[in-house]
C-alpha positions in Angstrom: 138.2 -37.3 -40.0 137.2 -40.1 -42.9 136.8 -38.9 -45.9 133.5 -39.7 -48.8 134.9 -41.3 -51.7 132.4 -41.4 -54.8 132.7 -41.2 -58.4 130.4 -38.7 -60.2 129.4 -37.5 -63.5 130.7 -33.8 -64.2 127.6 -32.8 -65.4 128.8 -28.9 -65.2 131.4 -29.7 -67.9 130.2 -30.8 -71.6 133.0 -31.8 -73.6 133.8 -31.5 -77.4 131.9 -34.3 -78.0 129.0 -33.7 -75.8 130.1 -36.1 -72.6 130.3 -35.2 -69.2 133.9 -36.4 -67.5 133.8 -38.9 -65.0 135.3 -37.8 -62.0 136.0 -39.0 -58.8 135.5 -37.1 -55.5 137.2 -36.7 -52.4 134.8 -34.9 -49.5 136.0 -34.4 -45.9 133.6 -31.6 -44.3 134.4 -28.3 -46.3 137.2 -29.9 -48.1 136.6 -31.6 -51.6 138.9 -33.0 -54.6 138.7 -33.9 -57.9 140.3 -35.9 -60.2 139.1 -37.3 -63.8 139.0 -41.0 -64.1 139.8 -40.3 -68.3 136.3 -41.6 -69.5 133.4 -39.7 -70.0 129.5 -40.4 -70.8 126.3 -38.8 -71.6 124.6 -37.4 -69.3 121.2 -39.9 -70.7 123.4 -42.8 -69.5 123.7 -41.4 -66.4 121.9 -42.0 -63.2 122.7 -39.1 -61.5 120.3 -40.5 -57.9 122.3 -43.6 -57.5 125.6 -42.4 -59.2 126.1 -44.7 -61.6 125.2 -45.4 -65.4 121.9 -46.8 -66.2 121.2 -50.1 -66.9 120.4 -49.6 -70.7 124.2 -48.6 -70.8 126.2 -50.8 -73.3 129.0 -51.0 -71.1 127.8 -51.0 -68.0 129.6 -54.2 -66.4 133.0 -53.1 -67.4 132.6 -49.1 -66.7 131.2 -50.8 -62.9 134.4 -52.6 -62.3 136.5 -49.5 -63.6 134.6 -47.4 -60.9 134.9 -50.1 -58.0 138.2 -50.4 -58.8 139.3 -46.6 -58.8 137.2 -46.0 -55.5 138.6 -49.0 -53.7 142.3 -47.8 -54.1 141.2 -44.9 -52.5 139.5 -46.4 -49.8 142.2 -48.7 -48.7 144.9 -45.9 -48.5 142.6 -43.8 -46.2 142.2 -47.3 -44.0 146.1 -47.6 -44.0 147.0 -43.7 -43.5 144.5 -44.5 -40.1 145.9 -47.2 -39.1 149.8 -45.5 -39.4 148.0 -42.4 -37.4 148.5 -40.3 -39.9 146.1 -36.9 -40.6 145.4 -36.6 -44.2 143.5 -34.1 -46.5 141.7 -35.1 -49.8 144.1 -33.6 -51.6 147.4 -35.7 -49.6 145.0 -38.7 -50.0 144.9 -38.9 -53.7 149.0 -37.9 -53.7 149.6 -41.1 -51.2 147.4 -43.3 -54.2 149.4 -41.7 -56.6 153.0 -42.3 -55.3 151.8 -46.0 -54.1 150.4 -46.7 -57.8 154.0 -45.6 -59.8 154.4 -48.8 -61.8 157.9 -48.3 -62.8 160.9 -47.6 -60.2 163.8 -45.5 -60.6 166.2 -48.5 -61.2 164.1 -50.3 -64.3 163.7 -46.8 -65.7 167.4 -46.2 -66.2 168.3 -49.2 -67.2 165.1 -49.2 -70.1 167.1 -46.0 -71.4 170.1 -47.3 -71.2 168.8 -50.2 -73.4 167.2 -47.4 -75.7 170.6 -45.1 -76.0 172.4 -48.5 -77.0 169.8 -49.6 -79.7 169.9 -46.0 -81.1 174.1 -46.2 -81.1 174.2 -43.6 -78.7 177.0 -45.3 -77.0 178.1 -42.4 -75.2 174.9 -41.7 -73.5 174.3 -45.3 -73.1 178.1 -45.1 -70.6 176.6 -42.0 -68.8 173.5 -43.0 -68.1 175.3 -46.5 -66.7 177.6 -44.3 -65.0 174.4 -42.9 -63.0 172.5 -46.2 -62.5 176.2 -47.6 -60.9 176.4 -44.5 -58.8 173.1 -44.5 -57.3 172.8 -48.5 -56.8 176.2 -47.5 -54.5 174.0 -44.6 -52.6 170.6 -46.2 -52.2 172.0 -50.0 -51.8 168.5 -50.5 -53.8 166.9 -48.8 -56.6 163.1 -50.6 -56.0 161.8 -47.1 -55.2 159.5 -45.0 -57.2 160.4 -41.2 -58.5 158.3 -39.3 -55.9 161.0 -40.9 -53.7 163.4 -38.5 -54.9 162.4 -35.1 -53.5 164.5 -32.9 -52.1 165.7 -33.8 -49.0 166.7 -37.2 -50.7 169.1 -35.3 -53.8 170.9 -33.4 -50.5 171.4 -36.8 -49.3 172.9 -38.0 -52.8 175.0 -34.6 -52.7 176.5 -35.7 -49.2 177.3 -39.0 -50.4 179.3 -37.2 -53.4 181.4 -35.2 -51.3 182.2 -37.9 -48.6 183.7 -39.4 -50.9 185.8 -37.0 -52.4 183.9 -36.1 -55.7 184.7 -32.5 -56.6 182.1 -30.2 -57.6 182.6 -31.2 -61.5 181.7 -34.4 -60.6 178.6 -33.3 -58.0 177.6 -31.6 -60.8 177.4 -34.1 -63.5 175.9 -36.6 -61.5 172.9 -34.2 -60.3 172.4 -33.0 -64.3 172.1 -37.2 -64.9 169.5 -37.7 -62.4 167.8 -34.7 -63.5 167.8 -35.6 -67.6 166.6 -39.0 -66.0 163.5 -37.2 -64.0 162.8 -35.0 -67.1 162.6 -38.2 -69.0 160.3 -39.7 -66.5 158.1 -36.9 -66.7 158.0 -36.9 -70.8 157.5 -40.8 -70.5 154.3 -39.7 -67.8 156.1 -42.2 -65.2 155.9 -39.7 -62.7 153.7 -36.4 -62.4 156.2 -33.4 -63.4 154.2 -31.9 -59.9 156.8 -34.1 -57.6 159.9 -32.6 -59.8 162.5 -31.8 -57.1 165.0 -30.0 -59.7 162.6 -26.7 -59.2 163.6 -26.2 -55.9 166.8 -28.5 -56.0 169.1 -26.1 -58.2 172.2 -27.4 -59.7 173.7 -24.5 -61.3 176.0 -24.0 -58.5 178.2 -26.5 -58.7 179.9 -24.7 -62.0 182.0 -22.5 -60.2 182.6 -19.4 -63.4 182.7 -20.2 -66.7 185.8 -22.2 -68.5 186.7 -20.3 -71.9 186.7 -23.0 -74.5 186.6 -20.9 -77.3 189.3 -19.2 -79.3 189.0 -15.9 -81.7 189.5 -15.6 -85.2 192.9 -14.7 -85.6 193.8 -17.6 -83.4 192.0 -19.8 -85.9 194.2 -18.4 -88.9 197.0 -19.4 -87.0 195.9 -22.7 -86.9 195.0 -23.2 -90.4 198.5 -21.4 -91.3 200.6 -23.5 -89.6 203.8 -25.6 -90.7 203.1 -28.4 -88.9 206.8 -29.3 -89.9 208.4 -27.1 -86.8 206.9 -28.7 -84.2 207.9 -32.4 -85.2 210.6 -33.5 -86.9 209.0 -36.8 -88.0 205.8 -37.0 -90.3 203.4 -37.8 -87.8 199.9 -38.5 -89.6 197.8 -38.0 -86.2 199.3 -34.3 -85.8 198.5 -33.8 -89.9 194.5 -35.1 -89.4 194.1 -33.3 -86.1 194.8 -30.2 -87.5 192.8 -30.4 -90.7 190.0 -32.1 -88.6 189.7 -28.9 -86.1 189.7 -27.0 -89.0 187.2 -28.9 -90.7 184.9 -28.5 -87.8 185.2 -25.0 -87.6 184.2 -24.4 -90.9 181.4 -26.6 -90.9 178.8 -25.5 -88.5 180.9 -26.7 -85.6 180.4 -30.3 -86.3 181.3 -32.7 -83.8 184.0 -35.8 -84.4 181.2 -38.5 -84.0 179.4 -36.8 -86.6 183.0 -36.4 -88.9 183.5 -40.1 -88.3 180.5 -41.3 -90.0 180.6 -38.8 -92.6 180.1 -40.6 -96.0 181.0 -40.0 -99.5 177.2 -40.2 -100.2 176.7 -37.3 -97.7 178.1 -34.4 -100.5 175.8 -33.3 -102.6 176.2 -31.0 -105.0 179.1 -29.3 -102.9 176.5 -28.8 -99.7 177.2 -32.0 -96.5 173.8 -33.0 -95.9 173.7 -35.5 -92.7 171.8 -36.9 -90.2 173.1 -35.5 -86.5 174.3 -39.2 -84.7 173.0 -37.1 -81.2 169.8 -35.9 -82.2 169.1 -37.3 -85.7 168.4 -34.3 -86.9 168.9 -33.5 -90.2 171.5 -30.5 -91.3 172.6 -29.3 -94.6 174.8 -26.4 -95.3 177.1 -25.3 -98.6 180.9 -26.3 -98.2 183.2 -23.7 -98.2 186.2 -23.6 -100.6 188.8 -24.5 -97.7 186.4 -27.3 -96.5 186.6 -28.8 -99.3 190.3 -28.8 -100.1 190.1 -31.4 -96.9 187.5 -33.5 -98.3 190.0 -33.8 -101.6 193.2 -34.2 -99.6 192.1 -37.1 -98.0 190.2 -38.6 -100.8 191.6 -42.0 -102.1 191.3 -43.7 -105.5 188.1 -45.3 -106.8 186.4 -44.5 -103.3 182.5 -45.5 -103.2 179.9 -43.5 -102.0 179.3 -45.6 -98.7 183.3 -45.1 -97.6 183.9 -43.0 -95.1 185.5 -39.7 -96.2 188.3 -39.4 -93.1 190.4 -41.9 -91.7 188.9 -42.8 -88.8 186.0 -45.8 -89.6 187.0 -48.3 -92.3 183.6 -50.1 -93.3 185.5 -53.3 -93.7 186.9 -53.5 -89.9 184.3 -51.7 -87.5 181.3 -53.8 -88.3 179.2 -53.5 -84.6 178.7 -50.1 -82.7 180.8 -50.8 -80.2 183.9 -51.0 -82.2 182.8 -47.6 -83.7 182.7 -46.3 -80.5 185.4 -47.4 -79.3 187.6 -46.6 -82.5 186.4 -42.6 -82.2 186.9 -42.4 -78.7 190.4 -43.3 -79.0 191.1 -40.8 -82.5 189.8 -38.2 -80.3 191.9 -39.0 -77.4 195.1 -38.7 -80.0 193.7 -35.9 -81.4 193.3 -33.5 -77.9 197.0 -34.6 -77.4 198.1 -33.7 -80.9 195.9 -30.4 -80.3 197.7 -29.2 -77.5 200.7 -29.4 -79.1 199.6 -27.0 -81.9 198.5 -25.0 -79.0 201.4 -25.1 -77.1 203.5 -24.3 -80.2 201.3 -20.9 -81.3 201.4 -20.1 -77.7 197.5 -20.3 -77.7 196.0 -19.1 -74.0 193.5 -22.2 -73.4 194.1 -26.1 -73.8 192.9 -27.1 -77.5 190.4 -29.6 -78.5 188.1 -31.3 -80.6 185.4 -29.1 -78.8 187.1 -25.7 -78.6 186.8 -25.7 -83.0 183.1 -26.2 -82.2 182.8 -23.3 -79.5 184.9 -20.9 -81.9 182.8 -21.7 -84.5 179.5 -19.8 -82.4 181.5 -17.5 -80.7 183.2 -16.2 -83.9 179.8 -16.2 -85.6 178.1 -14.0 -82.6 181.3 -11.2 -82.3 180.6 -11.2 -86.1 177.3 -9.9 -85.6 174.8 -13.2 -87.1 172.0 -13.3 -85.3 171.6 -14.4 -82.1 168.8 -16.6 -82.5 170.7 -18.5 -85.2 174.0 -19.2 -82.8 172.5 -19.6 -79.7 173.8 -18.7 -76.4 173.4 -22.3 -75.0 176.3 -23.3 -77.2 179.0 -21.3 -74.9 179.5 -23.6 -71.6 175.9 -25.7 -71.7 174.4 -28.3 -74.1 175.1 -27.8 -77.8 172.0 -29.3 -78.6 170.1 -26.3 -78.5 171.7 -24.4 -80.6 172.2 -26.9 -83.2 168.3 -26.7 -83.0 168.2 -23.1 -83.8 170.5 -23.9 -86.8 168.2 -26.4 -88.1 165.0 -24.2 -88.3 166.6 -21.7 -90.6 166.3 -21.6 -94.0 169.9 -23.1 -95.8 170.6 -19.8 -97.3 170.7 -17.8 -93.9 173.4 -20.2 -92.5 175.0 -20.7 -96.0 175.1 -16.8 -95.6 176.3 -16.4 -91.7 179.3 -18.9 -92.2 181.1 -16.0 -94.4 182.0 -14.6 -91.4 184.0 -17.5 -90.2 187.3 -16.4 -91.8 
């Protein structure tokens, strides 16, 4: 059955500024759908006999064309579901305009964030998000295809892909949560309705199989803090040295994050509180240095340092001018670090694998068997994003976290 495309004037609704929304309308028999075209008029513009706005009407020419326009879209899918045979309601009609009118495909999308992650020196997301765009040119052969594309049936298809060729679950897993932070993105960035968002019915939780303790208790901690690094080498080995007083550092400061440690400056101590700018989120954070925090800061202070040096030896402001040599530079501390970590772990006979992330864990989970409140040390910050909780940090006043970080030894 053909369908009566029109565009009318809402006259039922009045608006805050005393328009009527133009909508347009899609009647077959009983049927009928609505959907606002974004501009409004009054309804003394209006004719209401021949549906459109009178001639006295300033902008009549160019509110004519927007109408044409608008219906004629509508008009020429009905002609090509016909042709294709194909029933259709109003409501299907004006999804098939909307999937055929997404401007921007799933491929140009990822790489635009890809190009925003790098320009914010977000290297790391910038390699993850390249990561997805590699692995889904492999599984589609072509990314020229809009977001509604990707519904259900297509992420089982992506999943099959995965396992065929040996990907474990881990890795199932990661990929699905990149192709949903790229949908969610989509949505925030209105390039695709959040109506056609598979990951509501497409759940990805399964694919963690239990949770992986990456936290250690207090006493654990002491251990750490305590111990003569001098029994497990019998050479001075400065990596060993700064990975323990780094892990500790962490702990003791709100669970910060190496990326974050690297680029810590002189010029970010004030008056014996860190106050930085989180390189993830660019949030700011400010909290008061504990006494054993501090002792770090001094021990690897140099002579006649200036406020723009970096307080640990990892950056050196006169070598790792572009973002990629940071990058690349932290990446490989940390990968000395986890090795010099499991050492110390190994050695105090420590149940789980230590790393640069386990001081962070420790740090909530410590905090929350303590007794702080929850809504200060979140419950995303145990196997899930860390970014949440670092959120609830932020939105408490400096003397409730100065006050909850007592507890940490």
């Amino acid at each position: 059955m053909d369908a009566n495309i029109s565009i009318i004037c809402f006259k039922s609704k009045v608006l805050a500024n005393g328009e009527h929304p133009l909508m347009l309308r899609i009647s077959q028999g009983k049927l009928r759908y609505f959907k606002s075209l974004g501009i409004s008029i009054k309804s003394s513009s209006w004719n209401f006999d021949k549906e459109e706005p009178k001639r006295s009407y300033p902008n009549r020419e160019q509110l004519l064309n927007i109408m044409n326009l608008t219906r004629q879209k509508y008009v020429n899918m009905m002609f090509e579901l016909k042709m294709l045979g194909k029933d259709f309601t109003p409501q299907s009609l004006a999804e098939s305009v909307e999937k055929s009118t997404n401007k921007q495909n799933v491929g140009t999308y990822i790489q635009h964030i890809i190009q925003y992650m790098t320009a914010e020196k977000r290297l790391g997301n910038a390699k993850a998000y390249t990561g997805c765009y590699n692995s889904l040119l492999k599984f589609t052969g072509n990314l020229d295809i809009p977001f509604t594309d990707i519904d259900v049936s297509w992420l089982k298809k992506y999943e099959l892909y995965l396992r065929e060729r040996g990907n474990s679950d881990n890795t199932v897993g990661i990929r699905m949560r990149e192709m949903r932070a790229v949908y969610n993105k989509a949505i925030e960035d209105n390039v695709v309705n959040e109506k056609y968002y598979p990951f509501t019915k497409f759940k990805i939780s399964h694919y963690r199989k239990g949770k992986c303790k990456r936290a250690i208790t207090k006493s654990e901690i002491n251990k750490i803090i305590n111990i003569d690094l001098s029994g497990i080498t019998t050479y001075h080995s400065p990596l060993l040295y700064l990975s323990k007083d780094l892990f500790t550092f962490s702990y003791l400061c709100c669970g910060m994050n190496m990326i974050d440690i690297a680029y810590l400056k002189y010029s970010d101590i004030i008056n014996g509180r860190i106050c930085f700018v989180r390189h993830k989120t660019k949030q700011p954070i400010t909290f008061q240095l504990l006494p054993q925090a501090m002792q770090i800061i001094d021990k690897y202070r140099k002579d006649e340092v200036q406020q723009d040096d970096y307080i640990f030896p990892i950056l050196d402001r006169n070598f790792h001018h572009t973002e990629q040599q940071q990058y690349d530079r932290i990446r490989k501390v940390i990968k000395g670090m986890n090795k010099s970590l499991k050492r110390i772990g190994t050695h105090l006979n420590i149940s789980i694998p230590l790393t640069t992330y386990v001081a962070r864990h420790s740090f909530a989970t410590v905090l929350k068997r303590s007794g702080v409140n929850i809504a200060l040390i979140s419950e995303a910050m145990g196997h899930t994003s860390l970014s949440t909780t670092q959120f609830y940090l932020d939105s408490f006043e400096n003397e409730q976290v100065d006050e909850a970080m007592k507890n940490l030894l």
